[in-house]
MITOR-60323 format. One line per 5 residues: for each residue x, y, z of C-alpha. Coordinates in pm, 1 decimal, always signed. Example, Ala and Ser with C-alpha at 12.3 -4.5 7.8 and 13.67 -1.06 7.14 Angstrom:
+1230.0:-450.0:+780.0 ~ +1367.0:-106.0:+714.0;
//
This chain:
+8054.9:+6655.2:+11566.3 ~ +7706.8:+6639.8:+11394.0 ~ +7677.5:+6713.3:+10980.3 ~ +7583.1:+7114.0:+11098.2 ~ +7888.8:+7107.3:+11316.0;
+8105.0:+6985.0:+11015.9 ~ +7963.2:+7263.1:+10792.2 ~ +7982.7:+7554.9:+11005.7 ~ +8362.8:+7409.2:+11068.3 ~ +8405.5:+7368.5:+10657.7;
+8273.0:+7741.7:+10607.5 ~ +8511.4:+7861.8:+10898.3 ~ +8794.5:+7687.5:+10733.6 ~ +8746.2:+7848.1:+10403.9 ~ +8622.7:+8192.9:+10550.5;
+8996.5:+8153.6:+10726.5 ~ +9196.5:+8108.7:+10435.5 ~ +9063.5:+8399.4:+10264.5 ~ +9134.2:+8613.9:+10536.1 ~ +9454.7:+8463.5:+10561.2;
+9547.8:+8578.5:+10250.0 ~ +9360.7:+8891.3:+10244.5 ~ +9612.2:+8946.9:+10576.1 ~ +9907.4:+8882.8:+10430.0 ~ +9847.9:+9134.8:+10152.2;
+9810.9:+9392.3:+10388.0 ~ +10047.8:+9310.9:+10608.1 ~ +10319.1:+9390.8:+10366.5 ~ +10234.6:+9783.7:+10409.1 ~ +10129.6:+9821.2:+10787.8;
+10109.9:+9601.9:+11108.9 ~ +9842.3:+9403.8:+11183.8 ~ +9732.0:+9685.3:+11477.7 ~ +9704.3:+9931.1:+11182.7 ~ +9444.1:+9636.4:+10997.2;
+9100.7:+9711.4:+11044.8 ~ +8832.2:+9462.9:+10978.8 ~ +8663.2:+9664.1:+10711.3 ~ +9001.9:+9716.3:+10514.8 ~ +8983.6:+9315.1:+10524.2;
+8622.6:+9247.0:+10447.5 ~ +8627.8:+9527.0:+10173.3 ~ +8986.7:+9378.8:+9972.9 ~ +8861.2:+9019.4:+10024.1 ~ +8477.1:+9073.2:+9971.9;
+8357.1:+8935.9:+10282.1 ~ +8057.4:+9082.8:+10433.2 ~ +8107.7:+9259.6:+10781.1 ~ +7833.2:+9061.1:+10916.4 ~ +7998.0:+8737.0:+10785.6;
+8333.3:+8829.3:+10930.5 ~ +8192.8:+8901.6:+11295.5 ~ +7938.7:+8574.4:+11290.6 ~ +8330.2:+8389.7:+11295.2 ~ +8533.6:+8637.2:+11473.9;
+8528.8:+8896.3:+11740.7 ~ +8793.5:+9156.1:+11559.6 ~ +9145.1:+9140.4:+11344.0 ~ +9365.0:+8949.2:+11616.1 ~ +9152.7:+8662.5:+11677.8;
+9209.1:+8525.8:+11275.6 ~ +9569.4:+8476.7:+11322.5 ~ +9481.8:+8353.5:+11703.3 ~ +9176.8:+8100.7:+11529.7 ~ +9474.9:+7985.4:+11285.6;
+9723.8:+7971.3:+11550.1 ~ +9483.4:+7770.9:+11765.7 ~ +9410.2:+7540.7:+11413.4 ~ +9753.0:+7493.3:+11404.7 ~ +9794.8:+7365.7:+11791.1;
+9544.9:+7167.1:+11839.4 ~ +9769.2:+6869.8:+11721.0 ~ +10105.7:+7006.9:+11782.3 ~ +10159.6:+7188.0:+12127.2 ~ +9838.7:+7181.9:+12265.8;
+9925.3:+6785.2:+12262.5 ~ +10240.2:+6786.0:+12473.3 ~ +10232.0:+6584.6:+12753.6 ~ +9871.2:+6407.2:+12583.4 ~ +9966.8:+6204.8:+12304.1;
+10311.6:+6389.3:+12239.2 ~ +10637.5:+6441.4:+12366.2 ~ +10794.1:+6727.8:+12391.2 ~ +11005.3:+6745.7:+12107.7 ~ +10704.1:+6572.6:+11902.4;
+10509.9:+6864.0:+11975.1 ~ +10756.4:+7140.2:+11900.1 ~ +10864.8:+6954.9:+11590.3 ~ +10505.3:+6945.2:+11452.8 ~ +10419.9:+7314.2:+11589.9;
+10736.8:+7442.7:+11391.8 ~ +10660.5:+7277.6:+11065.5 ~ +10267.3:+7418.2:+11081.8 ~ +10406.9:+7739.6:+11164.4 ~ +10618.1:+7747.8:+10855.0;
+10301.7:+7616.4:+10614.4 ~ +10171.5:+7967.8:+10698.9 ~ +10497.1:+8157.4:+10730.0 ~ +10394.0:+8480.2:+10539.2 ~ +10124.7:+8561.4:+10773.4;
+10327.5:+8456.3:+11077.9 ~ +10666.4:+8602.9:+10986.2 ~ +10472.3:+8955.7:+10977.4 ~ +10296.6:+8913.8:+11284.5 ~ +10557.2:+8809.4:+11505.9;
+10665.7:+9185.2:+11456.9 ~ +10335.2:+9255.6:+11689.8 ~ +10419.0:+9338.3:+12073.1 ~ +10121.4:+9422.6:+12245.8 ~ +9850.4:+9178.3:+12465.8;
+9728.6:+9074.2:+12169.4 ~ +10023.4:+8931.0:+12022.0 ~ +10011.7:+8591.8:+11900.4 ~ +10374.2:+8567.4:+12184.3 ~ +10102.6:+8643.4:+12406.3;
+9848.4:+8412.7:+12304.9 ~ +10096.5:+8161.3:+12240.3 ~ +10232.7:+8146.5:+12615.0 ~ +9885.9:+8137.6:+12731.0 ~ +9790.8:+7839.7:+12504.0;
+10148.8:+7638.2:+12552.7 ~ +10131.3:+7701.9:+12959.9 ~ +9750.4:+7617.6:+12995.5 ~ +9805.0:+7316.7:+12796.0 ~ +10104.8:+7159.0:+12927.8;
+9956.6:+7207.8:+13268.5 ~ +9601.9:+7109.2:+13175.7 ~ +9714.0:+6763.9:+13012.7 ~ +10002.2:+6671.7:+13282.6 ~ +9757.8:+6737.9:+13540.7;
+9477.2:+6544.6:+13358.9 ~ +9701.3:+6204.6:+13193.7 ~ +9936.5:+6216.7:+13499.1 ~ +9696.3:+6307.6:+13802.7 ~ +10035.5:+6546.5:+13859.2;
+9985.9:+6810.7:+14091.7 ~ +10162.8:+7116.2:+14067.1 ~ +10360.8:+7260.2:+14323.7 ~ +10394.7:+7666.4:+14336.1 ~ +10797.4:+7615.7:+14245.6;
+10688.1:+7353.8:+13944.1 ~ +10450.1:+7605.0:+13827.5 ~ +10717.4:+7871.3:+13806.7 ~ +11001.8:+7667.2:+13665.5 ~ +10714.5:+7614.1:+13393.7;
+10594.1:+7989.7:+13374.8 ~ +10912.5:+8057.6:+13290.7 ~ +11017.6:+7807.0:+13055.7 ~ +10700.1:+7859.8:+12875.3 ~ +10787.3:+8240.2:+12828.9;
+11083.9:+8218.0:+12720.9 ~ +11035.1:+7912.5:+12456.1 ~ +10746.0:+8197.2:+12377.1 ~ +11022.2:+8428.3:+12333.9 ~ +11239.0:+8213.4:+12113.7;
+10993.1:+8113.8:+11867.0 ~ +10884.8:+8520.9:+11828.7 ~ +11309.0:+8575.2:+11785.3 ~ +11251.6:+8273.8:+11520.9 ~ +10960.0:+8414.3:+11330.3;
+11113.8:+8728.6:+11331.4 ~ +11431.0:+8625.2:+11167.4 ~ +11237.8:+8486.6:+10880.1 ~ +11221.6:+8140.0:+10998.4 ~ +11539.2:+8019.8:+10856.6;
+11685.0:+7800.7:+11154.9 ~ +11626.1:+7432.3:+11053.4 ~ +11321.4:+7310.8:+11258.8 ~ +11564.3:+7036.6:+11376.0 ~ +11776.5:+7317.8:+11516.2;
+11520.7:+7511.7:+11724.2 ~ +11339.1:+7150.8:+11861.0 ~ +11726.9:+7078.3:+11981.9 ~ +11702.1:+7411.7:+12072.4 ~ +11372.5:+7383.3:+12321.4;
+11484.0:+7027.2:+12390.1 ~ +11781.7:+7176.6:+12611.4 ~ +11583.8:+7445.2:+12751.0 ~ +11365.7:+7274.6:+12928.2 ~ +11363.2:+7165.3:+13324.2;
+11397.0:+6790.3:+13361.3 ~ +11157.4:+6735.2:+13544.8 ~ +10933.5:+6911.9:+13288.1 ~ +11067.1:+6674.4:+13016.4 ~ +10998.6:+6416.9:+13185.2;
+10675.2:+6463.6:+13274.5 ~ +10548.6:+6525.1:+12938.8 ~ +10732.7:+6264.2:+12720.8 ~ +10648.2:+5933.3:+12993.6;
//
């Protein structure tokens, strides 16, 4: 990444954090669907203009902080990390913004980050098997993984949602026996 790279990364870094605060003061009255971005440029004095030169509307902060968060945790299983390696780290970022994430867990439509975490998690554990293993996928693999994907989705929503008080230990254990073997296997060798 070049020095303008670096900068425009530094100002979307600190233009995050503001909003990431600025969100989790008004998440405490209303869900994030009721947010709109001029309630969050207006409390956090951000101009408009600023806000959309970074994002495209309200959901895709939490998604930019979610992907942040992933890019060394579970978009890295099966690519540098095991399974449980990834969880482990994805659980612990998760909780560094808990807050923000315990109030939008609550969220249920397309846009939820459940939603946008399934279709990050499954992309990237089939991207980077596929890639480090030269694995091809067969249509029953890529169910088995669908599903597993979904429903480790699932859990971690159930686990935001009760206020993230399950030892990370617990819920990597957790995804560690709820996983296919052959899926294990495949990402942690």
């Amino acid at each position: 990444m070049n020095l303008s790279g670096v900068r425009q990364r530094e100002g979307q870094m600190k233009l995050c954090s503001t909003l990431e605060k600025t969100l989790e003061r008004l998440l405490q009255t209303r869900s994030l669907s009721e947010i709109k971005v001029m309630d969050v440029c207006r409390l956090s004095g951000i101009p408009r203009s600023t806000f959309y030169s970074y994002f495209c509307d309200i959901y895709s902060v939490p998604q930019w902080i979610w992907d942040d968060m992933m890019e060394h945790s579970l978009y890295k299983i099966g690519d540098g990390l095991t399974w449980d390696e990834g969880h482990r780290i994805m659980f612990e970022n998760i909780l560094q913004h808990k807050i923000l994430f315990s109030k939008i867990y609550w969220e249920n439509d397309n846009n939820s980050i459940l939603e946008y975490g399934y279709r990050g998690g499954y992309s990237a554990v089939k991207r980077n098997v596929a890639v480090r293993k030269h694995h091809h996928w067969t249509e029953a693999e890529l169910l088995e993984l669908d599903y597993t994907i979904r429903a480790l989705a699932s859990l971690t929503t159930k686990w935001g949602r009760d206020g993230m008080i399950v030892p990370v230990e617990t819920v990597v254990h957790i995804f560690n026996t709820h996983v296919p073997p052959f899926l294990k296997e495949l990402c942690d060798t």
